[in-house]
Each structure stands twice: as structure tokens, then as C-alpha cells.
C-alpha positions in Angstrom: 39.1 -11.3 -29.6 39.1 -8.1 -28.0 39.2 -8.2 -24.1 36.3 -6.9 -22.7 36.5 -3.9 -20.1 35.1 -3.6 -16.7 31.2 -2.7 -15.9 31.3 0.3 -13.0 28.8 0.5 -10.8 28.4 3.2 -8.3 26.4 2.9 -4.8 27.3 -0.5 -4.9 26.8 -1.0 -1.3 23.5 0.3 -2.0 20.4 -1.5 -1.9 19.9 -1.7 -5.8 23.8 -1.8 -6.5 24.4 -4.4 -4.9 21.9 -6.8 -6.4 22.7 -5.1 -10.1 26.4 -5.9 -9.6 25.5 -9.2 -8.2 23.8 -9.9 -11.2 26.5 -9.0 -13.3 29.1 -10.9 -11.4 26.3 -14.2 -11.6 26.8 -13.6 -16.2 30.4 -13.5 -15.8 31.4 -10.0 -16.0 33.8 -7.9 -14.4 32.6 -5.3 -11.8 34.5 -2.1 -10.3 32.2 -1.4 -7.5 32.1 2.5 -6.1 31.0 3.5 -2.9 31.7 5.9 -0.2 29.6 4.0 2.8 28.3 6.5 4.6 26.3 6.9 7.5 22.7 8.2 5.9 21.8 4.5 7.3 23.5 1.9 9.0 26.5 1.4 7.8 26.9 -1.9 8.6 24.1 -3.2 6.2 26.1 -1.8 3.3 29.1 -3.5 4.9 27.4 -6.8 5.2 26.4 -6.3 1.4 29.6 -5.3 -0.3 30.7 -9.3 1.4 28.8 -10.8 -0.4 29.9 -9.6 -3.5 33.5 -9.4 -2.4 34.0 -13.2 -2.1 33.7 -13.4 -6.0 37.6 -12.6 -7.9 35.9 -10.5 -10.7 34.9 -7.7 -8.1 37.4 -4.4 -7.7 35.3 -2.5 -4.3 37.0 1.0 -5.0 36.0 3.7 -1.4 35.4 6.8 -2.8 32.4 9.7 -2.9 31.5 10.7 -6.0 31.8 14.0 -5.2 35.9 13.6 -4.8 36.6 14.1 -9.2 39.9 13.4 -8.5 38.9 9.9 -7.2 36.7 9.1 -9.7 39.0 10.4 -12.6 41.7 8.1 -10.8 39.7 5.2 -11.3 38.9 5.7 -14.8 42.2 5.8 -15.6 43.6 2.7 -13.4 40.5 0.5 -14.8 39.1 -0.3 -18.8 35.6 1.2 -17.7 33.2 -0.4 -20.5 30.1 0.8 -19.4 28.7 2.3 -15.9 25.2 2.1 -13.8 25.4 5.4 -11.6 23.2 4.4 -9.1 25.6 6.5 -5.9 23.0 9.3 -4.8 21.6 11.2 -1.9 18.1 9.5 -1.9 15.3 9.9 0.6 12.3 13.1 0.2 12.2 13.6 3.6 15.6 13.8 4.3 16.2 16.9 1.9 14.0 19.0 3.9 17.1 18.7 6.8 20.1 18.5 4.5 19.2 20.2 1.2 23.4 20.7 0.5 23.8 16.4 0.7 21.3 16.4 -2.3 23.2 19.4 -4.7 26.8 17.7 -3.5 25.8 14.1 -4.1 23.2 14.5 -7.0 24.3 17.5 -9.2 28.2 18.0 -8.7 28.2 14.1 -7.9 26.5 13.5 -11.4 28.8 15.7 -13.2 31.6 14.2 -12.3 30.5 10.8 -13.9 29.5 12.8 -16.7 33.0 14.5 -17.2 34.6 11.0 -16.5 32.7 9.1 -19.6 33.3 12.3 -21.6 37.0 12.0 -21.2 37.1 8.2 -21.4 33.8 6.8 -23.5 31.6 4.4 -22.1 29.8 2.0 -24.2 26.7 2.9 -21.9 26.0 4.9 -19.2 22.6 3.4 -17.4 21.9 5.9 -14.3 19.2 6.3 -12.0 16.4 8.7 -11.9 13.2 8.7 -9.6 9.3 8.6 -9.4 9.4 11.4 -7.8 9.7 13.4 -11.2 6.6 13.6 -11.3 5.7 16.0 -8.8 2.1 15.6 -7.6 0.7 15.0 -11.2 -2.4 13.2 -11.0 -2.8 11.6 -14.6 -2.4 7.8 -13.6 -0.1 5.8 -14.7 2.6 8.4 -15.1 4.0 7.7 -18.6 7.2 9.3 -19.7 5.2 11.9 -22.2 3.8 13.0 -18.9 5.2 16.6 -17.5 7.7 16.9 -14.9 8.6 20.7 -14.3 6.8 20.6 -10.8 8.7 18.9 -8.9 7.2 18.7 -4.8 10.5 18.1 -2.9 14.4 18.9 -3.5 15.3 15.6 -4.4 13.0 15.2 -7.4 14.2 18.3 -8.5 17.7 17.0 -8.7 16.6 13.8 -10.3 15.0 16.0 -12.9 18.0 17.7 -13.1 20.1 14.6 -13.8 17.9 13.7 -16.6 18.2 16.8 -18.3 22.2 17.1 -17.6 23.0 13.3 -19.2 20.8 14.8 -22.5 23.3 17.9 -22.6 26.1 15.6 -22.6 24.5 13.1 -24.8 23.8 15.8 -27.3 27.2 17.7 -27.0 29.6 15.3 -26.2 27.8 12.1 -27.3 27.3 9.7 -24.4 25.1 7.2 -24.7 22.7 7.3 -21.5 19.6 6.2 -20.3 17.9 6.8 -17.1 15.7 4.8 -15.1 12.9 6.1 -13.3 12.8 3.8 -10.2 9.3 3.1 -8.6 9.4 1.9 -4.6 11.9 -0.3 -4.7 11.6 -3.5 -1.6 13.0 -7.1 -1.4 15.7 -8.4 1.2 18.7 -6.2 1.8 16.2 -2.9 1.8 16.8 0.4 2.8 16.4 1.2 6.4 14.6 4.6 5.7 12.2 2.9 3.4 8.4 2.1 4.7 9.0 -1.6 4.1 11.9 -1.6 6.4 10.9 1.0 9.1 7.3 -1.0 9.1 9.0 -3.9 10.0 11.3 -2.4 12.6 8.3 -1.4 14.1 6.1 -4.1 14.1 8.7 -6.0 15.6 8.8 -4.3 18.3 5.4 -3.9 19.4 5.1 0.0 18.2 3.0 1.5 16.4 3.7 2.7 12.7 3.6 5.8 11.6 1.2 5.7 8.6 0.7 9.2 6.4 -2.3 10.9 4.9 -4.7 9.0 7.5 -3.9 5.1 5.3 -5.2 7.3 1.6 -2.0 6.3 -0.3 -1.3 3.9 -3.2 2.1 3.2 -4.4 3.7 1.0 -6.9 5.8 -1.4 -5.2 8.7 -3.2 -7.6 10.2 -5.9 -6.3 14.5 -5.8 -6.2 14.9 -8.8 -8.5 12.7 -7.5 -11.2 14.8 -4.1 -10.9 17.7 -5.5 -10.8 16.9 -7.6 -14.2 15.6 -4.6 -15.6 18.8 -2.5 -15.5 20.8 -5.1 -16.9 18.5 -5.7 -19.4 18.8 -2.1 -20.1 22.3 -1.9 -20.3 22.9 -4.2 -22.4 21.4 -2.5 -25.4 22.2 1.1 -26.0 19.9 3.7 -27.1 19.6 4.7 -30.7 19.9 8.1 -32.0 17.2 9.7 -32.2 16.7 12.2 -35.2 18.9 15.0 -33.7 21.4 12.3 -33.4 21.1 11.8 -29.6 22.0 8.9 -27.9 19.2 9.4 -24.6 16.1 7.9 -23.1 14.4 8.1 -20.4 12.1 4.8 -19.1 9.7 4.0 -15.9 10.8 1.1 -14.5 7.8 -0.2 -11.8 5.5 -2.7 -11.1 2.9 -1.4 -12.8 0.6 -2.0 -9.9 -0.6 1.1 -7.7 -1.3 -0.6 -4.0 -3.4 0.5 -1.3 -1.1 1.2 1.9 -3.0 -0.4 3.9 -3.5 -3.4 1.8 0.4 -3.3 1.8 1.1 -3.0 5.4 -1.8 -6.0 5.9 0.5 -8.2 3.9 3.6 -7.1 5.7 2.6 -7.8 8.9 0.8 -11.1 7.9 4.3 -12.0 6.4 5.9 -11.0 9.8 3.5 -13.2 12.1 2.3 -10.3 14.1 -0.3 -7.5 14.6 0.2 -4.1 13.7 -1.0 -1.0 15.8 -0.9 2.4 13.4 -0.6 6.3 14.2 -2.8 8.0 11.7 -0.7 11.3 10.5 -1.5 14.1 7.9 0.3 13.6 4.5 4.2 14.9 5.1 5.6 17.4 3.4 7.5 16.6 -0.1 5.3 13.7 -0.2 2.5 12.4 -2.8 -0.3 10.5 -2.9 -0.2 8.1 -5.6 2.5 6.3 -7.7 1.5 4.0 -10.6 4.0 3.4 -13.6 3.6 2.8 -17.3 6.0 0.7 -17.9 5.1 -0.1 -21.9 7.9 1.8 -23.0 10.5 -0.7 -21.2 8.2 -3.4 -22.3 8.2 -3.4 -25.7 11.6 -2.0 -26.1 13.5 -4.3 -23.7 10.9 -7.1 -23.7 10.9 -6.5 -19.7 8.4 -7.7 -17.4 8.3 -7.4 -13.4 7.0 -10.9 -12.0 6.7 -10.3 -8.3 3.7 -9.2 -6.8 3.5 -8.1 -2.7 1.9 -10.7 -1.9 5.4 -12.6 -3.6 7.9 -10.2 -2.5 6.9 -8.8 1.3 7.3 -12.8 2.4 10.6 -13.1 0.9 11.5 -9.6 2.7 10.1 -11.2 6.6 12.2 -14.1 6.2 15.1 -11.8 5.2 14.8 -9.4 8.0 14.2 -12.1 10.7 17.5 -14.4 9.6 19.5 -11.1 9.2 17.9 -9.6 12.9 17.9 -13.4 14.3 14.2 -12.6 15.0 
């Protein structure tokens, strides 16, 4: 029986890495987890995520930046890389309004470079992750894959968009199988800090007042980290057929498939956390949309994927989270 390789995941310190290579690690497989731990957020979270994957024997962690080729070439070669989830980005909308270079270094030349690693060494699968935020300020609800998105409203949809359309090139030149993810609002324990769920919280805590956009008018779809997590490994799992220019790509939404009110959200979140909220109304914030609400039938009937966790599930599991972790 042939020995099977390792699955690489990148950002694995990250908020979804973690819990995809946890996942992975819970089935048996063997994980080469990539990150850089840097200090867009608190790097101590990531720290105090990567240990919990580090206590299991079939987990490599491997400190490098994506944007290093030599370092990602280098672990190629030194590991039998069977597949790979890229998940390693720049992410946040507002942040690329201050650091537009962190979003072309870690998002475009990043990218390449896994793309120019699974050319030279072929993957089984290359699962990476895309964005929402594709599509731009469309107003046709639920945003379904068929939908356009050449509009892009801030820098980092753009290079999200621009991933898509770079793993097709290489899919349809070089032949790598790929599929990307469109992630919708991702929450659950071991969030990011720069994320409304966890900056909410922080607040609320504290007895200040939240900063809440576009006067409260905002829906979003809100996917719980478990479901995600399943999702992707669900997704890897199978790889994409070719389609009838012999391409191995697609693209999918992977959300809740529930638009929320914000304010219905941040009534749940603070009901969760046991204490009243106080909100600063603000005028909508630049890069930002209005509404997010995914069609999710693709990765449905495809995958036979289903999210199961609704807020009113998943925001209660985040308070206790954040109270054990902040001994709150």
C-alpha cells in the first residue's frame, strides 16, 4: 500500500487553519502546518492555537511567510506534500486602506508562490481560500457563483478575485487541480480579534460602547467555524472534474445561507455575554457593504454539505470561549 503524503496547510495559526488542521489531525492524517505569526493581531492567540495542535505527533509546525519562495520551495522538497489548503493571507477590508502593500505581498506574490510550489511538485488538491467580498456591492441576493464579480469595493477583494482567476491560469496551463472557497463571516471560539464578533465582545466587556456601521442597516451571513471547517475538508477530499476545456477549477460559496440583521446579531451576543450593550451609531465605512447572503446550493449538492449552526447556536459557544480564555 502506498504511503500516503502529508496535507499542508497554510495560516495554520489562523483562525480557520487551525480548526481545518485540527480536523485533519482528529481523521488521522498527517499535517505540515505553515505560518509566519505575525503581529496583524495578537500574536499570542495564534501561539495559544498552534498548542493545541502541537501536542498531537502527526503535526510538522514549519515558521515561514509565504512570501519567502525559497522557504516554501524548501518545504516542498523536505516533506511528501499530498495536497494543500492555502488559507495564509492578509485578510481584513479595513485594514487595506492603511497597508495596501501587506495585501499584494501576502495575497498575489504570496499566492504565486504556492502556485509555483504545486506546479513543480503536484498536489493531489489544492483547496485555497477566496472571500465574500468578491462580490463588490452587488445587490442580487443570495450571491451565487454565476453572479459578477469585476467590481470589487476594497483592495482585498480585488486580490481575492485575483487569486481565483490566477489558480484557473495554472489549472488550465499547468494542470492543478484547485478549488476556492468563498468564505462568508466566519465566528466560533478562537475568532479573530479584528472581527465584529470579537471586537463586540471586547467591548461589551468592558462597559464601552460598540462601534456599529451604517446606523445598525446591515445583514450578514454568519457561518459558524465548525461547519467551515467540515466544509473544507469535505471539499478536499474530492477533486474537481475537468470541465470541457479539460480544467481542473471551481469556485464555491461556502456560508450559512442566512443573511442576519446586525442588530439582531449583536442582541444575541450580548444576551450570550450576560450584559448590556451601549452602541455608537456610524455612517457605513469605507470598503464596506451592506449585505452578505450566500447560495450555498452549489456546495450542497456537490459535496452533500450543510452548515448546522445557527447564531443563536454559535454566539453562546463563542461567550463561554472568550470568558474561559479572558478568565472573565
Amino acid at each position: 500500500m502506498t504511503k500516503r503524503g502529508a496535507i499542508l496547510v497554510t495560516g495554520a495559526a489562523g483562525f480557520i487553519g487551525s480548526f481545518v488542521a485540527q480536523r485533519l489531525l482528529a481523521r488521522g492524517e498527517t499535517v505540515i502546518g505553515l505560518d509566519d505569526l505575525n503581529a496583524y493581531y495578537d500574536p499570542a492567540l495564534k501561539s495559544d492555537r498552534l498548542a493545541r495542535l502541537q501536542g498531537d505527533s502527526r503535526f510538522t509546525f514549519a515558521k515561514a511567510d509565504i512570501v519567502d519562495q525559497a522557504a516554501i520551495d524548501r518545504i516542498f522538497f523536505e516533506h511528501q506534500i499530498e495536497s494543500v489548503v492555502h488559507l495564509a493571507a492578509q485578510a481584513g477590508v479595513r485594514h487595506s486602506i492603511t497597508h495596501p502593500q501587506d495585501y499584494i505581498d501576502s495575497n498575489l506574490t504570496g499566492f504565486l508562490n504556492i502556485l509555483q510550489a504545486v506546479r513543480k511538485r503536484p498536489v493531489r488538491h489544492l483547496v485555497y481560500a477566496s472571500s465574500s467580498s468578491v462580490y463588490g456591492g452587488n445587490t442580487k441576493l443570495p450571491f451565487s457563483e454565476s453572479d459578477r464579480v469585476d467590481r470589487p469595493v476594497s483592495l482585498y477583494a480585488a486580490t481575492k478575485r485575483a487569486n481565483e482567476a490566477m489558480a484557473y491560469v495554472y489549472s488550465h496551463q499547468f494542470g492543478v487541480p484547485a478549488t476556492g472557497l468563498r468564505f462568508f463571516t466566519v465566528y466560533g471560539p478562537w475568532g479573530r480579534p479584528d472581527m465584529a464578533t470579537f471586537k463586540f465582545s471586547q467591548a461589551i466587556m468592558a462597559g464601552q460602547p460598540i462601534e456599529v456601521y451604517n446606523h445598525g442597516d446591515m445583514r450578514r451571513d454568519f457561518t459558524y467555524i465548525d461547519d467551515i471547517a467540515d466544509g473544507v475538508v469535505k471539499v478536499l477530499d474530492r477533486v474537481p472534474e475537468k470541465d470541457a476545456d479539460g480544467v481542473q477549477h471551481r469556485i464555491f460559496n461556502i456560508g450559512n445561507h442566512r443573511s442576519e440583521p446586525l442588530m439582531r446579531f449583536i442582541e444575541v451576543l450580548s444576551n450570550a455575554l450576560g450584559r448590556e450593550v451601549e452602541m455608537q451609531f456610524l455612517p457605513m465605512q469605507l470598503g464596506d457593504v451592506k449585505e452578505t447572503f450566500a447560495d450555498i446550493s452549489d456546495l450542497s449538492r456537490e459535496y452533500g454539505w450543510v452548515p448546522t449552526t445557527t447564531i443563536d447556536e454559535g454566539l453562546p459557544r463563542f461567550a463561554q470561549w472568550y470568558a474561559e480564555y479572558y478568565g472573565r
